[in-house]
DRENRODO-979393 format. One line per field, with one value per residue (C-alpha): x, y, z. Coordinates in steps of 0.001 Angstrom, whole numbers, always signed. Layout:
% residues N
east = [X,...]
north = [Y,...]
up = [Z,...]
This chain:
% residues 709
east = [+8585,+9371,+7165,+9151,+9018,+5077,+4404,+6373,+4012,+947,+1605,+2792,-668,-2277,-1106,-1734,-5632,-6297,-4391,-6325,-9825,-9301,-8350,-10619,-14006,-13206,-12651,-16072,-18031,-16746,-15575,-17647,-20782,-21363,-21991,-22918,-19573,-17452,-18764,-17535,-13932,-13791,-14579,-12771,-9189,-10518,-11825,-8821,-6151,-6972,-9400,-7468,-3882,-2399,+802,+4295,+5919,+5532,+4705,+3931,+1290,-474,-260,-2079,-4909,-5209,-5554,-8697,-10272,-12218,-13850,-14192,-16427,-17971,-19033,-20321,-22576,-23650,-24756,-26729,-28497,-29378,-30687,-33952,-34970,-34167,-33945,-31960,-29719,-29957,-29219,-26380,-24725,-24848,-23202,-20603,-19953,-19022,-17165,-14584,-13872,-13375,-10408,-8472,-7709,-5666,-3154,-3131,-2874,-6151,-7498,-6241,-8151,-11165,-12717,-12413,-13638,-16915,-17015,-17579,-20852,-22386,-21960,-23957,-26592,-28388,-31279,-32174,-32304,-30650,-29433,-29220,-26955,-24499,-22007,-21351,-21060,-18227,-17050,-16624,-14882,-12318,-10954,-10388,-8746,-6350,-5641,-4837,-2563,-908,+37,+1345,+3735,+4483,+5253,+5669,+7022,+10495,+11147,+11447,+13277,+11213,+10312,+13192,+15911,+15234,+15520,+18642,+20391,+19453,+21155,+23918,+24580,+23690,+26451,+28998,+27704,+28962,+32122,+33610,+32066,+32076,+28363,+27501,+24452,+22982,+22777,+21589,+18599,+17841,+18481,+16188,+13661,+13240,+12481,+9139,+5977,+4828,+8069,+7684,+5467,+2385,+2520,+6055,+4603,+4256,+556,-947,-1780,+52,+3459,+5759,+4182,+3872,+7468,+8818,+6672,+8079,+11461,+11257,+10219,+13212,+15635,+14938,+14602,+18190,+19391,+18482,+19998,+23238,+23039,+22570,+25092,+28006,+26198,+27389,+31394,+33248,+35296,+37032,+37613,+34754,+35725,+31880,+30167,+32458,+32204,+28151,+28644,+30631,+27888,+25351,+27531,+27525,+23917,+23164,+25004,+23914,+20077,+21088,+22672,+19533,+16837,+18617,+19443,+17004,+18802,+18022,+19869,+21278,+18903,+18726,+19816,+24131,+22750,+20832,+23306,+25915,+23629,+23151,+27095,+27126,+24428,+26583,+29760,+27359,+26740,+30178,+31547,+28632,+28979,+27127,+25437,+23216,+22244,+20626,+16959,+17285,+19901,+22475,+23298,+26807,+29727,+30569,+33646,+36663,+36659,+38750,+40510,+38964,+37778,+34206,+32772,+31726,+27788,+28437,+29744,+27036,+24562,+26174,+26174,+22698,+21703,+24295,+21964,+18522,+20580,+21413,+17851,+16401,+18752,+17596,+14433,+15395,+17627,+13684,+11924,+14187,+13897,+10091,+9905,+12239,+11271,+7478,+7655,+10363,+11697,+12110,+9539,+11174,+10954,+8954,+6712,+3816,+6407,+6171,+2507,+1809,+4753,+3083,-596,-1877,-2833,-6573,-6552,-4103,-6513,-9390,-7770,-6976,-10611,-12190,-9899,-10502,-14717,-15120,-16513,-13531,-11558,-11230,-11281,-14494,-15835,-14962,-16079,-19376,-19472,-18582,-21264,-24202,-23298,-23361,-26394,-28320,-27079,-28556,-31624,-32122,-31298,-33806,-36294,-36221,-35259,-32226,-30422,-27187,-27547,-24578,-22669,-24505,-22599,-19613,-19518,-19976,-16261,-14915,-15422,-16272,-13224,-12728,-14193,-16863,-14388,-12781,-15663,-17581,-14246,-14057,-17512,-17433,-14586,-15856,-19336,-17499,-15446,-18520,-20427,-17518,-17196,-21085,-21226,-17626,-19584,-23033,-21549,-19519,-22936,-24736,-22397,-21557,-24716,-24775,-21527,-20782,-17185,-15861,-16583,-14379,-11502,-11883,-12421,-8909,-7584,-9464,-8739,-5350,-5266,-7744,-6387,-2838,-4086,-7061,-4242,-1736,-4620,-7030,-10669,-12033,-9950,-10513,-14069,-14779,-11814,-13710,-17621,-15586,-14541,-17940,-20028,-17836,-17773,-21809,-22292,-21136,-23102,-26550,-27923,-27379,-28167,-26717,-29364,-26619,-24382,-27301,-28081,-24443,-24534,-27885,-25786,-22783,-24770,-27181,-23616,-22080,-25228,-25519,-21755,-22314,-24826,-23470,-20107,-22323,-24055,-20771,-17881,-18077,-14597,-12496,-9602,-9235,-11614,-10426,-6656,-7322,-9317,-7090,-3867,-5085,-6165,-2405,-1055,-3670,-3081,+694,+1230,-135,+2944,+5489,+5060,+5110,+8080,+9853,+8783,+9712,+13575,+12996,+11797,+13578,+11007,+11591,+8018,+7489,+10155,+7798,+7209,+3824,+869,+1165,-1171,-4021,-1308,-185,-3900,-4175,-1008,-2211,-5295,-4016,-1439,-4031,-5903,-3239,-1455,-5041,-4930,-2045,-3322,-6704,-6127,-5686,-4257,-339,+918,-1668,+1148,-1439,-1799,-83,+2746,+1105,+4427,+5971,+2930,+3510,+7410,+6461,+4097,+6671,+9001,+7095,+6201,+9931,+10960,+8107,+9323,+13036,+13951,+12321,+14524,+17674,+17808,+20243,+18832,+20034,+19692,+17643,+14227,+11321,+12431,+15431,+15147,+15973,+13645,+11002,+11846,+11689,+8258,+7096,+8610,+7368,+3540,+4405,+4835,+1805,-272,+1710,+195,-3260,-3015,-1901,-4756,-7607,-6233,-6543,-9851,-10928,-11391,-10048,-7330,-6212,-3059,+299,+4149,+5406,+8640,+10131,+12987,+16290,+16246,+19393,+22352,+20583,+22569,+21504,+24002,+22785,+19461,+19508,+20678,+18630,+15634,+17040,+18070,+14817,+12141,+14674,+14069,+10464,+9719,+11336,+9464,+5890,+7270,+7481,+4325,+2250,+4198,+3136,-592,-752,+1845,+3455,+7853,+8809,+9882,+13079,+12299,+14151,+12891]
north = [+8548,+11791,+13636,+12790,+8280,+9160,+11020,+8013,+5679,+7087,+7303,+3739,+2658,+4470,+3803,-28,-122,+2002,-287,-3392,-1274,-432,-3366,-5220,-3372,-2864,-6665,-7551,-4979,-4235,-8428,-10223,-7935,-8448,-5315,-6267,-7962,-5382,-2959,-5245,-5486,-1918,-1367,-4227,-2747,+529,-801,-3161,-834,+2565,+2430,-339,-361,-3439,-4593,-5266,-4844,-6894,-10347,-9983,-7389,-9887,-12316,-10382,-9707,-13221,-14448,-11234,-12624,-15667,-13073,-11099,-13195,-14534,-11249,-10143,-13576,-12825,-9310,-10506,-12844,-10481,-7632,-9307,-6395,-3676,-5012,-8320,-5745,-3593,-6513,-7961,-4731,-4259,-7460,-7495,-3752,-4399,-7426,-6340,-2937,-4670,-6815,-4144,-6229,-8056,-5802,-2681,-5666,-6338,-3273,-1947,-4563,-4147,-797,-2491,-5755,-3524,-2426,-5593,-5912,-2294,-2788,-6314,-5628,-2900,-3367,-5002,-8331,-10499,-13431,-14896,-12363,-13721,-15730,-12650,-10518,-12832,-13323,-9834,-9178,-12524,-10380,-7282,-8836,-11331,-8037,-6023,-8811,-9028,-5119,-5507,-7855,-6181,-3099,-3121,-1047,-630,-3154,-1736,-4045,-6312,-5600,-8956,-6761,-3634,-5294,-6720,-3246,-2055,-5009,-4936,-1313,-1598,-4611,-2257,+829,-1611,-2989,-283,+2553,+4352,+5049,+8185,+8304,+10598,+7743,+5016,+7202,+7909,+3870,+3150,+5927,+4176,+1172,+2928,+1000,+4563,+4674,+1357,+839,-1148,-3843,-4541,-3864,-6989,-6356,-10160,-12213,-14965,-15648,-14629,-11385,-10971,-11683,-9575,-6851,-7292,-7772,-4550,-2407,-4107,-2951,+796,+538,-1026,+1501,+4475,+2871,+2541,+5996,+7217,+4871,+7679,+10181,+7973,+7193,+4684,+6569,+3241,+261,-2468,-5270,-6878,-4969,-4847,-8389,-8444,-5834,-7823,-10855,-8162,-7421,-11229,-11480,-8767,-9972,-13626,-12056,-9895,-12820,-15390,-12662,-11761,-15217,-16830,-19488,-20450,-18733,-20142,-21371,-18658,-18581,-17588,-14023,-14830,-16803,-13807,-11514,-13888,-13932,-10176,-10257,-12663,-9986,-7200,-8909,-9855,-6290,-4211,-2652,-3738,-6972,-7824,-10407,-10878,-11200,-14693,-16921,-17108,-20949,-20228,-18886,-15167,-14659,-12633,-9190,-7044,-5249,-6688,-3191,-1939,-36,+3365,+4624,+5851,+2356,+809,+3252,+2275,-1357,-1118,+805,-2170,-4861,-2868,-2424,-6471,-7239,-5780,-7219,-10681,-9616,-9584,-13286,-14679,-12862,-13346,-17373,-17172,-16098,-18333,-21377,-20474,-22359,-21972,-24966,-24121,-21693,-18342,-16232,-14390,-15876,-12883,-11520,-13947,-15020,-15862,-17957,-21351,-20775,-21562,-19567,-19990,-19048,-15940,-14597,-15225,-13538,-10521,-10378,-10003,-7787,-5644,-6147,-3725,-12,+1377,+211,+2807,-99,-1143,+1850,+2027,-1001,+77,+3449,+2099,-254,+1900,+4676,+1674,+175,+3191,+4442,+1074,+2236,+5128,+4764,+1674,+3283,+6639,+4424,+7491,+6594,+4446,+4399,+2702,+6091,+7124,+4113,+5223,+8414,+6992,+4421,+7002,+10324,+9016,+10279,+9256,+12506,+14757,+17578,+15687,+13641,+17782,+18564,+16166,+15967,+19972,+19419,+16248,+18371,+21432,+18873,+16702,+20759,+21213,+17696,+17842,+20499,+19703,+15790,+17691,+19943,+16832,+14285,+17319,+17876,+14260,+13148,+9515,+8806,+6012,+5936,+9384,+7656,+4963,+7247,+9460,+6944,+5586,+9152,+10352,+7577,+7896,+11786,+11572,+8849,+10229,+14070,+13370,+11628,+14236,+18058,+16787,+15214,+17794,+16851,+13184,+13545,+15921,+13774,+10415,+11913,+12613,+9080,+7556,+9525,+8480,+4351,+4548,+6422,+3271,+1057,+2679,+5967,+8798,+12564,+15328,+13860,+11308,+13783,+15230,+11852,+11368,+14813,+14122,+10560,+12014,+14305,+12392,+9793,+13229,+13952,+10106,+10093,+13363,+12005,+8791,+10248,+12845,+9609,+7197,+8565,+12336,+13277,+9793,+8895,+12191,+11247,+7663,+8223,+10021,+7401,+4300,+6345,+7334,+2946,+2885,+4589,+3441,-292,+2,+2342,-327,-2142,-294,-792,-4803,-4198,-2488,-4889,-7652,-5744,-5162,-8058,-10767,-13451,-15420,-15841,-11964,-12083,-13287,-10316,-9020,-9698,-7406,-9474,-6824,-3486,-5451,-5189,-1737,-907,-2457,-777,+2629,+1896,+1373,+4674,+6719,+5131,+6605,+9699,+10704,+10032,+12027,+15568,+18018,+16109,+15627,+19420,+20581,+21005,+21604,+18179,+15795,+14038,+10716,+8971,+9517,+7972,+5241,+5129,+5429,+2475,+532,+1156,+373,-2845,-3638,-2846,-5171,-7772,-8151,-6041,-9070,-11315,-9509,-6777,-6085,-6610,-5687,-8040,-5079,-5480,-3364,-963,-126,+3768,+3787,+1018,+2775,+5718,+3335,+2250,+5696,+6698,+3798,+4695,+8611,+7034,+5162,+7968,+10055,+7914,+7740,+11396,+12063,+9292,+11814,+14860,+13342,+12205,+15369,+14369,+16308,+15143,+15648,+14668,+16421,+15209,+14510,+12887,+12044,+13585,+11490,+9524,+10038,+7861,+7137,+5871,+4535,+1582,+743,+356,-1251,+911,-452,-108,+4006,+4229,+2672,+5217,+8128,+7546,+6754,+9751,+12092,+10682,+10903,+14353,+15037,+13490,+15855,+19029,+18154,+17551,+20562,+22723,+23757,+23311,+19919,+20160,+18347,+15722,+12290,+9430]
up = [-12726,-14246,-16859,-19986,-19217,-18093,-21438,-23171,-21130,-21995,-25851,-25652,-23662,-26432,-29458,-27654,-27330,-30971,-32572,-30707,-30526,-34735,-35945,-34097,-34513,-38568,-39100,-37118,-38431,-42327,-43123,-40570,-40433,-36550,-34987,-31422,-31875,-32879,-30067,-27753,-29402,-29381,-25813,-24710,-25337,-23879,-20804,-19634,-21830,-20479,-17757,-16004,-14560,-16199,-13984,-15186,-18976,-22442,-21860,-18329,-19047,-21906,-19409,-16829,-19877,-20740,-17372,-17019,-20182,-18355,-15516,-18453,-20507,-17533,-16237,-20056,-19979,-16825,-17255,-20698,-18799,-15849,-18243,-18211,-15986,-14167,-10718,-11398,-13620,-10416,-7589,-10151,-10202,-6877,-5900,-8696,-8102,-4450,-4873,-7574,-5868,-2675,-4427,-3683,-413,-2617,-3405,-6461,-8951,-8993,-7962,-11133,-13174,-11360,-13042,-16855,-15482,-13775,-17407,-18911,-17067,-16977,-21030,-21228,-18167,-20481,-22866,-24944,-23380,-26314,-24517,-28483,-28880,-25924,-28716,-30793,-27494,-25915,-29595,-29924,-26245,-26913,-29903,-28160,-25188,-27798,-29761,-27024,-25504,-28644,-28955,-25459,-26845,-29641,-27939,-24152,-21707,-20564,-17984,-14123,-11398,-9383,-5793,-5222,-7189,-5177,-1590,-3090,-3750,-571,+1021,-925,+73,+3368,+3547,+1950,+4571,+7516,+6031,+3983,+5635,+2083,+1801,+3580,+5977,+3245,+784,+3422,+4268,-127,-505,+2164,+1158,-2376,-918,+612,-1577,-2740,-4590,-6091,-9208,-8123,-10202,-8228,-4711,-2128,-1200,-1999,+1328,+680,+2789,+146,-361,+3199,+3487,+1279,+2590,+6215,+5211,+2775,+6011,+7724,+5250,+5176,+9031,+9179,+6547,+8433,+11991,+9854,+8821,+12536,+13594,+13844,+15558,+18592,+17457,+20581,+22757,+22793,+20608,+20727,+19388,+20680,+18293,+15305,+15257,+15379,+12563,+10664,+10808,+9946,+6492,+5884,+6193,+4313,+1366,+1397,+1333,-1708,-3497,-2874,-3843,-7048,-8042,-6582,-4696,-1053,+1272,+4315,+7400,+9775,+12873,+12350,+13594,+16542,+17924,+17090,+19367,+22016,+21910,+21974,+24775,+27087,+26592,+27438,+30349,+31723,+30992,+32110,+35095,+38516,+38718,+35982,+33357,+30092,+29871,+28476,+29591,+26589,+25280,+25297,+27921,+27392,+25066,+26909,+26112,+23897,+26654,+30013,+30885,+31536,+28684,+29652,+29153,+25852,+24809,+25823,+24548,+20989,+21412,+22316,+19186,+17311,+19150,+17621,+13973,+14220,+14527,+11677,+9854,+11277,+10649,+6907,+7442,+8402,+5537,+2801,+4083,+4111,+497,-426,+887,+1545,+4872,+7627,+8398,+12243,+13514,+13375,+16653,+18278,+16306,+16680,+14744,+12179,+12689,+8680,+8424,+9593,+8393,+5012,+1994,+2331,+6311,+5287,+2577,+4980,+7435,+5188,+3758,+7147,+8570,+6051,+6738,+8857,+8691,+9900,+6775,+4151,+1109,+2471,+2401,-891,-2033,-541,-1932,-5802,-5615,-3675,-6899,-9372,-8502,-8108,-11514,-13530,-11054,-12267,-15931,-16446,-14557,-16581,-19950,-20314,-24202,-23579,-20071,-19469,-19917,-16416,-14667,-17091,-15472,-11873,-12557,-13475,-11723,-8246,-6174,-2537,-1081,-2321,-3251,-5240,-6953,-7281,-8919,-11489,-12356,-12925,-15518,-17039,-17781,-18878,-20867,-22051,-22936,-25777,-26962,-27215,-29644,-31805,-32035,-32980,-35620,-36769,-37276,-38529,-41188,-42143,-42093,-43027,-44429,-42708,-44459,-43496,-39797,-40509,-41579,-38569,-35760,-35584,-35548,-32914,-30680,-31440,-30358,-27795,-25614,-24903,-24704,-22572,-19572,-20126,-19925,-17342,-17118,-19034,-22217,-21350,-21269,-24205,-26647,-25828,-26350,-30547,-30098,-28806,-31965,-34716,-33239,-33032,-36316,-38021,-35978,-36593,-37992,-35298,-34862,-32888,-29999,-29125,-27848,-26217,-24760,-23671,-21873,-20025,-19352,-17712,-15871,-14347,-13478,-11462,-9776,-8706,-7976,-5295,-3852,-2538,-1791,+590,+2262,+2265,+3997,+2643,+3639,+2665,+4620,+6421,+9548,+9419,+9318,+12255,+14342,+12608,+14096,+17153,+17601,+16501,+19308,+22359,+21156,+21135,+23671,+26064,+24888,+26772,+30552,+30048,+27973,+31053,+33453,+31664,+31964,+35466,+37208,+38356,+38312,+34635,+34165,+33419,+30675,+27506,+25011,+25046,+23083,+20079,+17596,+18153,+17612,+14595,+13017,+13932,+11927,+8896,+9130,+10005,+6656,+4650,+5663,+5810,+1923,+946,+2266,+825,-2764,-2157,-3989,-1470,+997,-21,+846,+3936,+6349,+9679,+8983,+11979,+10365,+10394,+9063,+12530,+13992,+12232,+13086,+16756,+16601,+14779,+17456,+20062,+18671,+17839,+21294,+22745,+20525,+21001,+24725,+26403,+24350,+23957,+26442,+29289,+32218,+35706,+38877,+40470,+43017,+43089,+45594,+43509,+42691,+38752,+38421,+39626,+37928,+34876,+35264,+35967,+32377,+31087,+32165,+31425,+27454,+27633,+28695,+26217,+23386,+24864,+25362,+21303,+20372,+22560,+20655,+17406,+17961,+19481,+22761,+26015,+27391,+31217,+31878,+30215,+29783,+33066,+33076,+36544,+37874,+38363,+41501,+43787,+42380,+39381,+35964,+33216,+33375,+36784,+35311,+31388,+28570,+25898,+27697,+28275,+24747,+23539,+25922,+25379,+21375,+21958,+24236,+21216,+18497,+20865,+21533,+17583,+16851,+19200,+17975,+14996,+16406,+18791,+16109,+18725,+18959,+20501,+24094,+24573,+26555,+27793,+29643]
């Protein structure tokens, strides 16, 4: 988003909740004289309109409020009724705190509701204990929330193309990058790059648990995988024609545009399986062209179609249809995906099906399985779910114990300053106090001089909120902080008699919410993702590391019962763990420019590779007829171990262990070729020794050594 559309945004957002907050706390408190009522209407628009993230544009985005108005009121009632006392205030917050930080599992939809949702309760949980006051409380909240709804209708955002309409204009382009050839590699790489979730707004981003979401999500990665093989495609132009793989490509252009068509309008596409038989086809010419004896890794259904010319294909032929064979499998990859979130079931189950492991299992045992794979120390939004509810509860701790003046602005301050690392939480609470020092003494000076004049409050409240919200988003914590202390003294001034000792209270507040805030990011996971990433990668690359000696034995031994892929179930946790650390890491402050950092996106290209390879050499590759004693075989399984301890030997530097062994790839056996041996399982540990070799350059910052399998 560039800065002119996020200045537009943030005016829009605010001129959204004044006009909700206004109207709604001068109607309950000037015509309906119900001031517990109208505090809640004006914090209710603040709380889900500015300290929230509310997905989507105009009616989607009052939609999304009206559906958080039943947690809403049942998280107000609940919080009234637990403010009996400090420790059932305490032990509520402490649950509630936890559980809505940790629905972050669910995706940034509601993880962006959850901070004005926490809100709702950290309002109601304080004295006094007025459960007779519950009806104008949820009275008072209903208004907001229907108000705020309503100005999102009134004046929404611009609309921005659903995560469906984006996977359908990289399809479409990468259809027109294999049949026209117009669309330079340059462009297939930007297409593919916007298709990355960090470039996608988050209300648009496939993060639920559910198969369609999980579809989408897969068959999004797909797409920019098969956009940048297109792009690379030409590094390796035919010395001769192949008809074999212009015909795969052209089935690869005709799936790509019957995806694009069915995700923008929404019809079902065709049943896959046109493309799988097209590469089995493509296999069985492979195999009666290749040179030497040798035959597929599966046994193809159908005879092998005559070739174009009758003559064998040289090595670099066959190094491009092999790179054609990995480029027609994403896009089948996509043909299952785009099926899945079409149809929610598959009617056949697609293959491998570790690939596809959500596709048969229900929504409850997917969102189970999410939830506890994400219950574990080692995941980052754990630890923040634990973190946001240790500084929570401790804050409504401390503030009954010590009876601190609106004590809810102590649990205030912990929402909204705790960072992810204690840098970043000392940073912002420095500025919010600095901020919070200033707005102090402009709100003194301003009670002190108004005095009582309850009407002169009423003028200037809607003003401030309309300055303060947009100014404090666009200059920083400290203007956010100090703009909303004016805005808190002017609301309570009409509510009750005050003195300059409520900004004085509200300074002592914040405070004693930074100090609390410090302290339990020191205790909880001090530095944030930045040890995790670490040991989530370094999982990453022992788990799928393992992957690649099977993967060449299954290519190089005869017997058919060593031809199944590999069991990749455990490497495909590990990846979505190590995603989730690493998506964090790169929005801690700090983090985003550090370049002694190791480039964890190649780790996590590596890993995908390797569990790519495992998934489809075993049932596509070209295999040769070849024993054990055969010399490029063994040379082969050498490489393949030399890879594996390659990964295990990155994953022991990035932990900070001590590594032994070093890159040691074996020297060409006498008579060795690649053809003699399989070129896609060459091409694929030639491109997977590079990337390792980038990945520990990047570890060791030291130049990659260029290095082949």
């Amino acid at each position: 988003m560039s800065a002119e559309a996020r200045k537009a945004a943030i005016l829009r957002r605010s001129l959204r909740v004044t006009v909700a907050a206004s109207v709604g706390f001068y109607l309950l408190l000037y015509v309906a004289d119900l001031p517990a009522a109208a505090l809640y209407a004006l914090f209710a628009p603040i709380a889900i309109g500015l300290l929230s993230a509310i997905p989507g544009s105009g009616r989607r985005q009052a939609f999304v409020v009206l559906r958080a108005l039943p947690p809403a009121l049942g998280l107000a009632a609940l919080g009234t009724l637990l403010a009996v006392d400090t420790w059932s205030a305490t032990g509520g917050m402490l649950v509630i705190g936890f559980l809505l930080a940790f629905a972050a599992v669910a995706g940034p939809r509601p993880a962006g509701a959850a901070p004005g949702l926490q809100l709702f309760y950290i309002l109601a949980c304080f004295p006094p204990y007025a459960p007779d006051a519950l009806g104008e409380r949820l009275t008072g909240l209903a208004v907001g929330m229907l108000l705020l709804a309503a100005s999102h209708a009134l004046l929404p955002d611009p609309p921005v193309p659903s995560y469906r309409k984006r996977l359908a204009a990289a399809l479409a382009t990468a259809a027109r990058g294999v049949t026209t050839g117009e669309v330079t590699p340059q462009d297939l790489r930007d297409t593919g790059a916007r298709m990355r979730l960090s470039r996608v707004p988050p209300s648009e981003r496939p993060a639920g648990a559910g198969r369609t979401d999980r579809a989408l999500e897969q068959g999004g990665r797909a797409v920019r995988r098969l956009l940048d093989q297109l792009a690379a495609l030409p590094e390796l132009p035919p010395p001769a024609p192949d008809h074999a793989s212009d015909t795969l490509l052209g089935r690869v252009a005709v799936v790509c545009e019957t995806c694009a068509d069915s995700s923008v309008t929404g019809r079902r596409p065709p049943a896959p399986g046109a493309l799988e038989q097209a590469m089995r086809n493509f296999q069985s010419e492979r195999v009666r062209t290749a040179p030497g004896p040798v035959a597929p890794a599966r046994p193809a259904p159908e005879p092998p179609t005559a070739g174009a010319n009758g003559r064998t294909p040289s090595l670099a032929v066959l190094r491009r249809q092999s790179r054609v064979l990995a480029l027609a499998e994403s896009a089948r990859i996509v043909e299952v995906t785009v099926d899945i979130a079409a149809n929610g079931r598959p009617a056949d189950p697609p293959a491998p099906r570790e690939l596809f492991w959500y596709a048969e299992l229900s929504t409850p045992k997917l969102w189970a399985r999410r939830v506890l794979g994400n219950a574990t120390l080692r995941s980052v939004l754990f630890q923040n779910a634990v973190r946001t509810a240790l500084g929570l509860a401790a804050s409504r701790l401390v503030a009954g114990s010590l009876d601190l003046d609106h004590g809810f602005w102590v649990l205030l301050a912990v929402l909204t300053l705790g960072r992810t690392t204690v840098g970043a939480t000392w940073r912002a609470a420095r500025r919010a106090l600095a901020g919070n020092a200033v707005g102090a003494l402009v709100a003194g000076a301003l009670l002190i001089g108004l005095g009582a004049h309850t009407d002169a409050y009423a003028i200037l409240l809607a003003p401030a909120m309309l300055v303060g919200f947009p100014l404090g988003p666009m200059l920083g914590t400290a203007y956010t902080q100090g703009l909303f202390t004016l805005v808190v003294a002017t609301a309570f001034a009409q509510l009750a008699p005050v003195t300059w000792r409520l900004s004085e209270a509200r300074m002592v507040d914040v405070a004693t919410g930074s100090v609390i805030g410090l302290l339990c990011g020191l205790l909880a996971w001090p530095a944030g993702a930045g040890r995790e990433v670490r040991r989530a990668m370094a999982e990453l690359l022992r788990t799928c590391g393992g992957l690649v000696p099977p993967t060449a034995e299954a290519l190089l031994t005869p017997s058919p019962g060593s031809r199944s892929s590999p069991r990749t179930l455990p490497s495909l946790h590990r990846f979505r763990l190590a995603k989730a650390a690493y998506a964090q890491y790169r929005s801690e402050s700090g983090t985003a420019s550090k370049d002694a950092e190791p480039d964890w996106h190649a780790v996590l290209i590596a890993a995908q590779h390797m569990l790519l390879g495992a998934h489809r050499l075993p049932r596509f590759g070209l295999r040769p007829e070849i024993g054990p004693p055969n010399p490029s075989a063994s040379r082969a399984r050498t490489t393949a171990a030399g890879l594996r301890a390659d990964a295990d030997r990155i994953a022991s530097l990035l932990t900070g262990g001590h590594p032994v062994s070093e890159p040691n790839t074996p020297p060409e056996p006498e008579g060795y070729s690649p053809a003699s041996l399989s070129v896609d399982l060459e091409v694929w540990m030639t491109s997977l020794g590079r990337q390792l070799a980038h990945v520990e350059a990047s570890v060791t910052r030291r130049p990659a050594p260029d290095r082949a399998a």
